[in-house]
C-alpha positions in Angstrom: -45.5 27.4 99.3 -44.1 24.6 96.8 -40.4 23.8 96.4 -38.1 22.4 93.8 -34.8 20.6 95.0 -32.5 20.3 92.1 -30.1 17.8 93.4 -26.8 17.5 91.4 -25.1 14.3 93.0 -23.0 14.0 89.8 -21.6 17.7 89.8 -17.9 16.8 90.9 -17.3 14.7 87.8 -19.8 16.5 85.2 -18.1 20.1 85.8 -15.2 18.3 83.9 -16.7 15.9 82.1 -19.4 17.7 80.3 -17.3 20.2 78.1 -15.6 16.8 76.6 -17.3 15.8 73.3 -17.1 12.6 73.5 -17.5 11.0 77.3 -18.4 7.6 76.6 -15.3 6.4 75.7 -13.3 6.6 78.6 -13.5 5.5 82.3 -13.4 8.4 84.5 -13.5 9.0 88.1 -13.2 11.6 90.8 -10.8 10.7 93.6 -10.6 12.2 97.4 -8.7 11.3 100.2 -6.8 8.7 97.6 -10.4 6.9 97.2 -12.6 6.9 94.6 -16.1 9.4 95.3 -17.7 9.1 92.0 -17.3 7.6 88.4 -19.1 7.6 85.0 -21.1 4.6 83.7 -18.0 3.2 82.2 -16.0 3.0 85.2 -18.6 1.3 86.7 -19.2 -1.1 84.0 -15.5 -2.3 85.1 -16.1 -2.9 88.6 -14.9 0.6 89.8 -17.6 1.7 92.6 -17.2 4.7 95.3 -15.2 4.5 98.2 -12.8 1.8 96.4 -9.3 2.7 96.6 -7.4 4.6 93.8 -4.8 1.3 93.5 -7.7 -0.8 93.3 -9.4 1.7 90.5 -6.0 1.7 89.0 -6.2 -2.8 88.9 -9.6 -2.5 87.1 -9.0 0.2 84.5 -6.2 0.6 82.1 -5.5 4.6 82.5 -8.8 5.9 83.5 -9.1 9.5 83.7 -8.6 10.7 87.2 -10.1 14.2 88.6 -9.1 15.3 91.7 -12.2 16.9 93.5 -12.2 20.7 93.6 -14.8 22.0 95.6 -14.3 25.7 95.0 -15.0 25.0 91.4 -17.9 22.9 92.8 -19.4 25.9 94.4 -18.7 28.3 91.2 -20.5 25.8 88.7 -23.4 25.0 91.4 -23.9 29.4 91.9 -23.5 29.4 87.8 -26.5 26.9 87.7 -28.3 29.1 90.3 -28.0 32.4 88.2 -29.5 30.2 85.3 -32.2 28.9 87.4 -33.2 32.3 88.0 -35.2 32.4 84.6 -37.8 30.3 86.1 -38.2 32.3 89.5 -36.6 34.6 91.5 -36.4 32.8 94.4 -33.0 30.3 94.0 -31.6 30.1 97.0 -28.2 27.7 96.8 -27.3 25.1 99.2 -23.9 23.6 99.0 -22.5 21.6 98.1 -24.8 19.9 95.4 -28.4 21.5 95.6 -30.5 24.0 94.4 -33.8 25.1 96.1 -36.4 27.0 93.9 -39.7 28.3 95.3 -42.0 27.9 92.4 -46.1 28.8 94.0 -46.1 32.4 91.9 -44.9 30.7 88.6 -46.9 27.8 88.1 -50.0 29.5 86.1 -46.9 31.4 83.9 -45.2 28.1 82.9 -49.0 26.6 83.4 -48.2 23.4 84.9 -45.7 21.9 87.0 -45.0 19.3 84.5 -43.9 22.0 81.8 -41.8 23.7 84.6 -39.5 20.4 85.1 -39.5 19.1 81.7 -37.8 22.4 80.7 -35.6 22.3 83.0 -34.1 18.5 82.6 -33.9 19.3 78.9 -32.2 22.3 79.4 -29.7 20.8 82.1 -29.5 17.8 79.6 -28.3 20.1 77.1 -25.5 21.8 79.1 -24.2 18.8 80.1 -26.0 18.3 83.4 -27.7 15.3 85.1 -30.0 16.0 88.5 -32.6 14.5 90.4 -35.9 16.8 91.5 -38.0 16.6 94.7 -40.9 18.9 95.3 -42.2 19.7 98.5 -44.0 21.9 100.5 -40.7 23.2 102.6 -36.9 23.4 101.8 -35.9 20.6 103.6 -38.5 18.1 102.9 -38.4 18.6 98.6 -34.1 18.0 99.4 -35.2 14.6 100.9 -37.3 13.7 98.4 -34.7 14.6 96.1 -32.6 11.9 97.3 -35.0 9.3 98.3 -38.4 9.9 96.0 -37.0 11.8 93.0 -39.6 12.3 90.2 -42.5 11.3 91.9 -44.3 14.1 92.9 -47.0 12.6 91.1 -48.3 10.8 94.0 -49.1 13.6 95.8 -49.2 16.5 93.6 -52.5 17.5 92.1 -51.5 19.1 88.5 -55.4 20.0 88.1 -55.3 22.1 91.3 -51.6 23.2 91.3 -51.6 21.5 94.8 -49.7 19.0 97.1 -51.9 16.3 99.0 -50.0 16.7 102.4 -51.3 13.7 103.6 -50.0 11.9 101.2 -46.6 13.9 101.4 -46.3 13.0 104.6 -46.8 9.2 104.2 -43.8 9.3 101.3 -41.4 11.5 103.8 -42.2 9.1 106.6 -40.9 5.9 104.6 -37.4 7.9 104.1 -34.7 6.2 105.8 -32.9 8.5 108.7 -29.6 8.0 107.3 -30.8 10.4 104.4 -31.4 13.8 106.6 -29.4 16.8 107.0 -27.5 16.5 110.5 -24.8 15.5 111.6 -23.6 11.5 111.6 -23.5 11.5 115.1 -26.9 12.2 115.7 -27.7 9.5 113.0 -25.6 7.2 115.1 -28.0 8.2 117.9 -30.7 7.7 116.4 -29.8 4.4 115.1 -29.0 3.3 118.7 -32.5 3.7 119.7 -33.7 1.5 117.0 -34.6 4.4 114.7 -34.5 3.8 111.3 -37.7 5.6 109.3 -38.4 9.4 109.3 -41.9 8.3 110.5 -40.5 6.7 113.6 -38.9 10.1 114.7 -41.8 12.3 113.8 -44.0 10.1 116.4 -41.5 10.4 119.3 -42.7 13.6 121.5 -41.4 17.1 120.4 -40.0 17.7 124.3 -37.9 14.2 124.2 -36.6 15.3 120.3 -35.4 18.4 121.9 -34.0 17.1 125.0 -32.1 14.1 123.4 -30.3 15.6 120.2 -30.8 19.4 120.9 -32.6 22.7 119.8 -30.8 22.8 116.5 -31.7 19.3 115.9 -35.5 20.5 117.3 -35.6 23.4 114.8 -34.6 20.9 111.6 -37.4 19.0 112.5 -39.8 21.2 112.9 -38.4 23.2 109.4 -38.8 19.8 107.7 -42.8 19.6 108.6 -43.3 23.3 108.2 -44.0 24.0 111.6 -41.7 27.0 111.2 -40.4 29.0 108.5 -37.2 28.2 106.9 -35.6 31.4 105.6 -33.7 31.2 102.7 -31.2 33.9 101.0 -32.2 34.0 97.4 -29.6 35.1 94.7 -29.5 38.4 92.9 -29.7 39.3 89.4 -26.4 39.0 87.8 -25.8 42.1 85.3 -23.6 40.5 83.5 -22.9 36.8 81.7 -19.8 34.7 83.4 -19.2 30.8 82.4 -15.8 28.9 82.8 -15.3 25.0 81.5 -12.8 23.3 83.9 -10.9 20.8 81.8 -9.4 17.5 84.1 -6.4 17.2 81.3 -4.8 20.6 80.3 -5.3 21.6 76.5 -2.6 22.2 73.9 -4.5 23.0 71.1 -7.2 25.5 70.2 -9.5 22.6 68.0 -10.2 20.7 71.4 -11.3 23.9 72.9 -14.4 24.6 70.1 -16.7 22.1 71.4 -16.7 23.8 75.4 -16.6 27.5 73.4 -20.0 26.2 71.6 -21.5 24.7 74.7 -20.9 27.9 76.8 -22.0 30.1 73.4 -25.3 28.5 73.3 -25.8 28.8 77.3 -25.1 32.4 76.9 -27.7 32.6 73.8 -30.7 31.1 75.7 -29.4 33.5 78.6 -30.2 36.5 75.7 -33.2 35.1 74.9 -34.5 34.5 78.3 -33.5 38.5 79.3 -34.8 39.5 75.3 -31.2 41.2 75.2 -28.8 41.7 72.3 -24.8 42.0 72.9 -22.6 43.6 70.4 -18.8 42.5 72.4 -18.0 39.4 74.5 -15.1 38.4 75.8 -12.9 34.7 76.8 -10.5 34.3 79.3 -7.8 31.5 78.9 -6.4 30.7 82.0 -2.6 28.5 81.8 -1.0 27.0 84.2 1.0 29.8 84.1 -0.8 33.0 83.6 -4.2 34.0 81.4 -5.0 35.5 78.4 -8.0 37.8 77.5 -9.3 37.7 73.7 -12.6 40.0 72.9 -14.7 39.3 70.5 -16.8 42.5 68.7 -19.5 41.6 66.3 -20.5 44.2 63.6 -24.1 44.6 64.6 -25.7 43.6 68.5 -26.9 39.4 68.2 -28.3 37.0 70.3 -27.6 34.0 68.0 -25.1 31.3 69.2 -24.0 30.2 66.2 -22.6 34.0 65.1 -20.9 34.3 68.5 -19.6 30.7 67.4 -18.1 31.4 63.9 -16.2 35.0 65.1 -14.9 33.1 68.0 -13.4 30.5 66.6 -12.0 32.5 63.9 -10.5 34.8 66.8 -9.2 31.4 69.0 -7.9 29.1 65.9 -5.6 32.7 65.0 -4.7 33.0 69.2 -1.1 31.5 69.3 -1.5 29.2 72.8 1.3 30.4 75.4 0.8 27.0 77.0 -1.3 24.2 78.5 -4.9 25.5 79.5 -6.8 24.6 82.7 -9.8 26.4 81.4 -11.6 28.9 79.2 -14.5 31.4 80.7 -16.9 33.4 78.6 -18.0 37.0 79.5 -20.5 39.2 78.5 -21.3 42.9 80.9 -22.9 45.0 77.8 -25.9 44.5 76.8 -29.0 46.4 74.5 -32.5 45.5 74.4 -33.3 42.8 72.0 -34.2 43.8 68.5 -36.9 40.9 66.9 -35.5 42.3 63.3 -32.0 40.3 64.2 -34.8 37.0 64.4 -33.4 34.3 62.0 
C-alpha cells in the first residue's frame, strides 16, 4: 500500500486568514493559553515566534491581529478538506488535529504518476488558501513522520518508473527521524530520552520483548504499525451528498463588500467540486451567522450551472441587496440538489 500524509501545521491561522484578500499586510497570530502558537511570515519578520507571550507579541507589534484558537472549527475545516480530498481516492481517513491520510496504490495509473497526483493537489490547496507539507510512505504512521521530518522527498525512495517505494531506503530516511517527532505520549519521549535515545533507528534496534516490557503494549503496537508489521486500520470518510463550506472570519464583518472575496473563494471550491462529480445545480444557498443569530439567503439560477463565476454574479447581487442585522462571524455555502452535468452549459 502507499500513503499520502497531508500535514496542515498552519491550519489554526489559515482557517481565518485565508478568506482575507489581502494577508500580507498585517502581523497575525494565534494565541493559546495567553501564548503565542503560531504567526504568519510578518509576525515573524518582527521577532514574534511561538511559545512567546501575548505581552511580549504585544511589545513587538503595533496591533497585530490576534485569533484565539478554535479547535472545533479546526476539526470542521480539516473534515471539509477530507471531503475534498475524496476526489483523488476514496480512502481519506482524517486524523486530528492537523492531518490527512490518503491511500493512493489504486489511483496511481489514473492520475498516471505520483508526481501529477501531488502537484494537483498543492495547487489546488494553494488556491483555497491552504499551505501543507506531504509524506509518502508505505504505512499511516510512517508517511505522517515523514510529513514532519522529510516532507517532499519521496524522491529518494520512490521509483516513479515502477510506481514503487524502495523500502530499504525508506527505512534508512525514517531511522534518521528524531524521537521527539512520533505519535506518543511526552512521557514516553521523556523515557526514551533517559536512556540515551534520540533517533527512530536507535529504537527500532532495541529487542521487540524489551519495547513492550518498558513503555507498554500500546507503545508495542505503534511500533510495529509504524514498520508495517501489522495493519493499521483506518475509518475512511463517506461521500457527502451534498456541498457545505463556512469562512471563519477573526474580526466580525459589517459590511457585505468585505464578504465578496470569501463568497468567490468558496464559489470556485464548490465549482471544481461540480466538475470533479460532472454535476449541475440549479439553487444554492448562504448562511450568515451574527453574533446574534443567522440569516439564510438562497440563491436560484434560471437554468442548472457549474460555473463559478455565474454563482458569483447572482450572489453578490442577492448579498450587496441583504440589509446586515449585525456583525458576522462567518458565512457558509450550501448546495444538497444536484442534476447530472450537461457539457452544452461548457463555456
Amino acid at each position: 500500500m502507499l500513503w499520502l500524509c497531508l500535514n496542515f501545521s498552519k491550519l489554526p491561522l489559515e482557517i481565518f486568514t485565508r478568506h482575507q484578500a489581502n494577508t500580507q499586510s498585517q502581523a497575525s497570530l494565534v494565541v493559546e493559553k495567553n501564548r503565542v502558537l503560531m504567526c504568519n511570515q510578518q509576525a515573524h519578520q518582527l521577532g514574534i515566534d511561538s511559545g512567546m507571550s501575548i505581552n511580549t507579541a504585544y511589545a513587538l507589534a503595533e496591533q497585530p491581529q490576534t485569533i484565539a484558537r478554535d479547535h472545533d472549527k479546526e476539526l470542521d475545516a480539516l473534515t471539509q478538506l477530507a471531503h475534498w480530498a475524496y476526489r483523488y481516492t476514496p480512502s481519506v481517513s482524517v486524523e486530528s488535529p492537523n492531518d490527512l491520510l490518503l491511500e493512493i496504490s489504486s489511483v496511481l495509473k489514473l492520475y498516471q504518476g505520483l508526481d501529477n497526483i501531488i502537484n494537483d493537489i498543492s495547487s489546488q490547496l494553494s488556491n483555497m488558501g491552504y499551505s501543507c507539507q506531504i509524506g509518502l510512505a508505505h504505512t499511516p504512521k510512517a508517511a505522517w513522520l515523514m510529513a514532519r521530518a522529510r516532507p517532499g522527498q519521496y524522491e529518494q525512495y520512490f521509483d516513479p518508473s515502477s510506481n514503487a517505494l524502495d523500502k530499504s531506503l525508506l527505512k534508512k530516511q525514517l531511522e534518521k527521524i528524531p524521537l521527539n517527532l512520533i505519535n506518543c505520549p511526552q512521557k514516553q519521549k521523556d523515557q526514551l530520552q533517559k536512556l540515551g535515545l534520540h533517533h527512530i533507528g536507535e529504537l527500532m534496534d532495541l529487542p521487540v520483548n524489551a519495547i513492550g516490557r518498558r513503555f507498554g503494549k500500546q507503545f508495542l503496537r505503534y511500533i510495529a504499525q509504524l514498520r508495517g508489521d501489522i495493519s493499521d486500520p483506518r475509518l475512511f470518510i463517506q461521500p457527502q451528498k451534498h456541498f457545505q463550506r463556512s469562512a471563519w472570519f477573526s474580526d466580525s464583518i459589517t459590511n457585505s463588500q468585505a464578504l465578496l472575496f470569501p463568497m468567490r473563494r468558496l464559489l470556485e471550491e464548490f465549482s471544481q467540486f461540480l466538475h470533479s462529480h460532472q454535476l449541475d445545480c440549479s439553487q444554492l444557498s448562504w448562511k450568515l451567522k451574527y453574533v446574534k443569530g443567522e440569516k439564510d439567503i438562497a440563491v436560484n439560477f434560471s437554468q442548472p450551472s457549474h460555473q463559478a463565476k455565474t454563482f458569483f454574479e447572482l450572489s453578490r447581487e442577492k448579498i450587496e441587496n441583504t440589509k446586515l442585522e449585525g456583525a458576522i462571524e462567518s458565512i457558509s455555502l450550501h448546495c444538497e440538489s444536484f442534476s447530472q452535468l450537461e457539457q452544452q452549459n461548457e463555456t
